[in-house]
C-alpha positions as CSV (number, residue, x, y, z in Angstrom):
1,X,-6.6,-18.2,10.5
2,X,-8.2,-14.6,11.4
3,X,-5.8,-13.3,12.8
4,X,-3.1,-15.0,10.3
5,X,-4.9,-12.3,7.2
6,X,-4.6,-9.0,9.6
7,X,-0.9,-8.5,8.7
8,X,0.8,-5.6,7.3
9,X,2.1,-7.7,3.7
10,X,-1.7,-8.9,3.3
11,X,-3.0,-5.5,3.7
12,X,-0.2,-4.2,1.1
13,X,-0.8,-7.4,-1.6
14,X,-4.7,-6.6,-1.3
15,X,-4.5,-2.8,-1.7
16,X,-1.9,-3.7,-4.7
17,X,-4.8,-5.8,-6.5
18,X,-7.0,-3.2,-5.6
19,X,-4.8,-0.9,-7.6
20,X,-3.9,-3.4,-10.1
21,X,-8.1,-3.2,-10.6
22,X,-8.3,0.6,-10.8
23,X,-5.6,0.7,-13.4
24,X,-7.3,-1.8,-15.8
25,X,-10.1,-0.1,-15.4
26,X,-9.1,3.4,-16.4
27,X,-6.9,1.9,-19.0
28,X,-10.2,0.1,-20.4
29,X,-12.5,2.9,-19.4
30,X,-10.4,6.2,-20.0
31,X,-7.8,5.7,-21.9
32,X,-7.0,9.5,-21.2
33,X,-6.8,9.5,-18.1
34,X,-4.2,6.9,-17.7
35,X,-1.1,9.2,-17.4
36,X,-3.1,11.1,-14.9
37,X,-4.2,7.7,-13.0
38,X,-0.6,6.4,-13.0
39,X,0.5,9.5,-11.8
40,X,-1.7,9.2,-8.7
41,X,-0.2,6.0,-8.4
42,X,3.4,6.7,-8.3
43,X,2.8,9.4,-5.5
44,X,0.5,6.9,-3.5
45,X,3.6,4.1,-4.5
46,X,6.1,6.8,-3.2
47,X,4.2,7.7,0.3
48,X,3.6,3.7,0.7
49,X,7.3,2.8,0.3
50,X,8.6,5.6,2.9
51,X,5.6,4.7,5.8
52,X,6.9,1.2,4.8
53,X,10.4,1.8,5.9
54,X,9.4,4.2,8.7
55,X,7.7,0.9,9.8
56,X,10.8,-0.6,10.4
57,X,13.0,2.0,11.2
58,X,10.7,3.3,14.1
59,X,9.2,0.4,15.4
60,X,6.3,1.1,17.9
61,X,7.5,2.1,21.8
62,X,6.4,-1.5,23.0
63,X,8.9,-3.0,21.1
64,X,11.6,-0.9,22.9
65,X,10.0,-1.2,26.1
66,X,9.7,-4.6,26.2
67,X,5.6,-5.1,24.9
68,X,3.4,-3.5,27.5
């Protein structure tokens, strides 16, 4: 079951909740600072999404080579 929750999509679900968190906090806390926080989060969104499809379109070398 360990090693079933070290996986990519569980990391990405949990640090989306962890956003989802910050978010309602600000927009609770400092309403403000909201535009600011989303703002934060579309540029973290942005860098996610592209290291999310460089995942896939450059996979590591040991799944060219054959997994040493």
């Amino acid at each position: 079951m360990r090693g079933r929750l070290r996986t990519y999509v569980v990391y990405s679900i949990a640090v989306l909740v962890v956003w989802a968190v910050v978010l309602l906090v600000v927009a609770l806390a400092a309403p403000a600072h909201l535009r600011t926080t989303l703002l934060v989060f579309g540029g973290w969104a942005i860098g996610w999404l592209s290291g999310t499809i460089a995942r896939y379109v450059y996979p590591p070398p040991s799944r060219w080579l054959g997994g040493a």
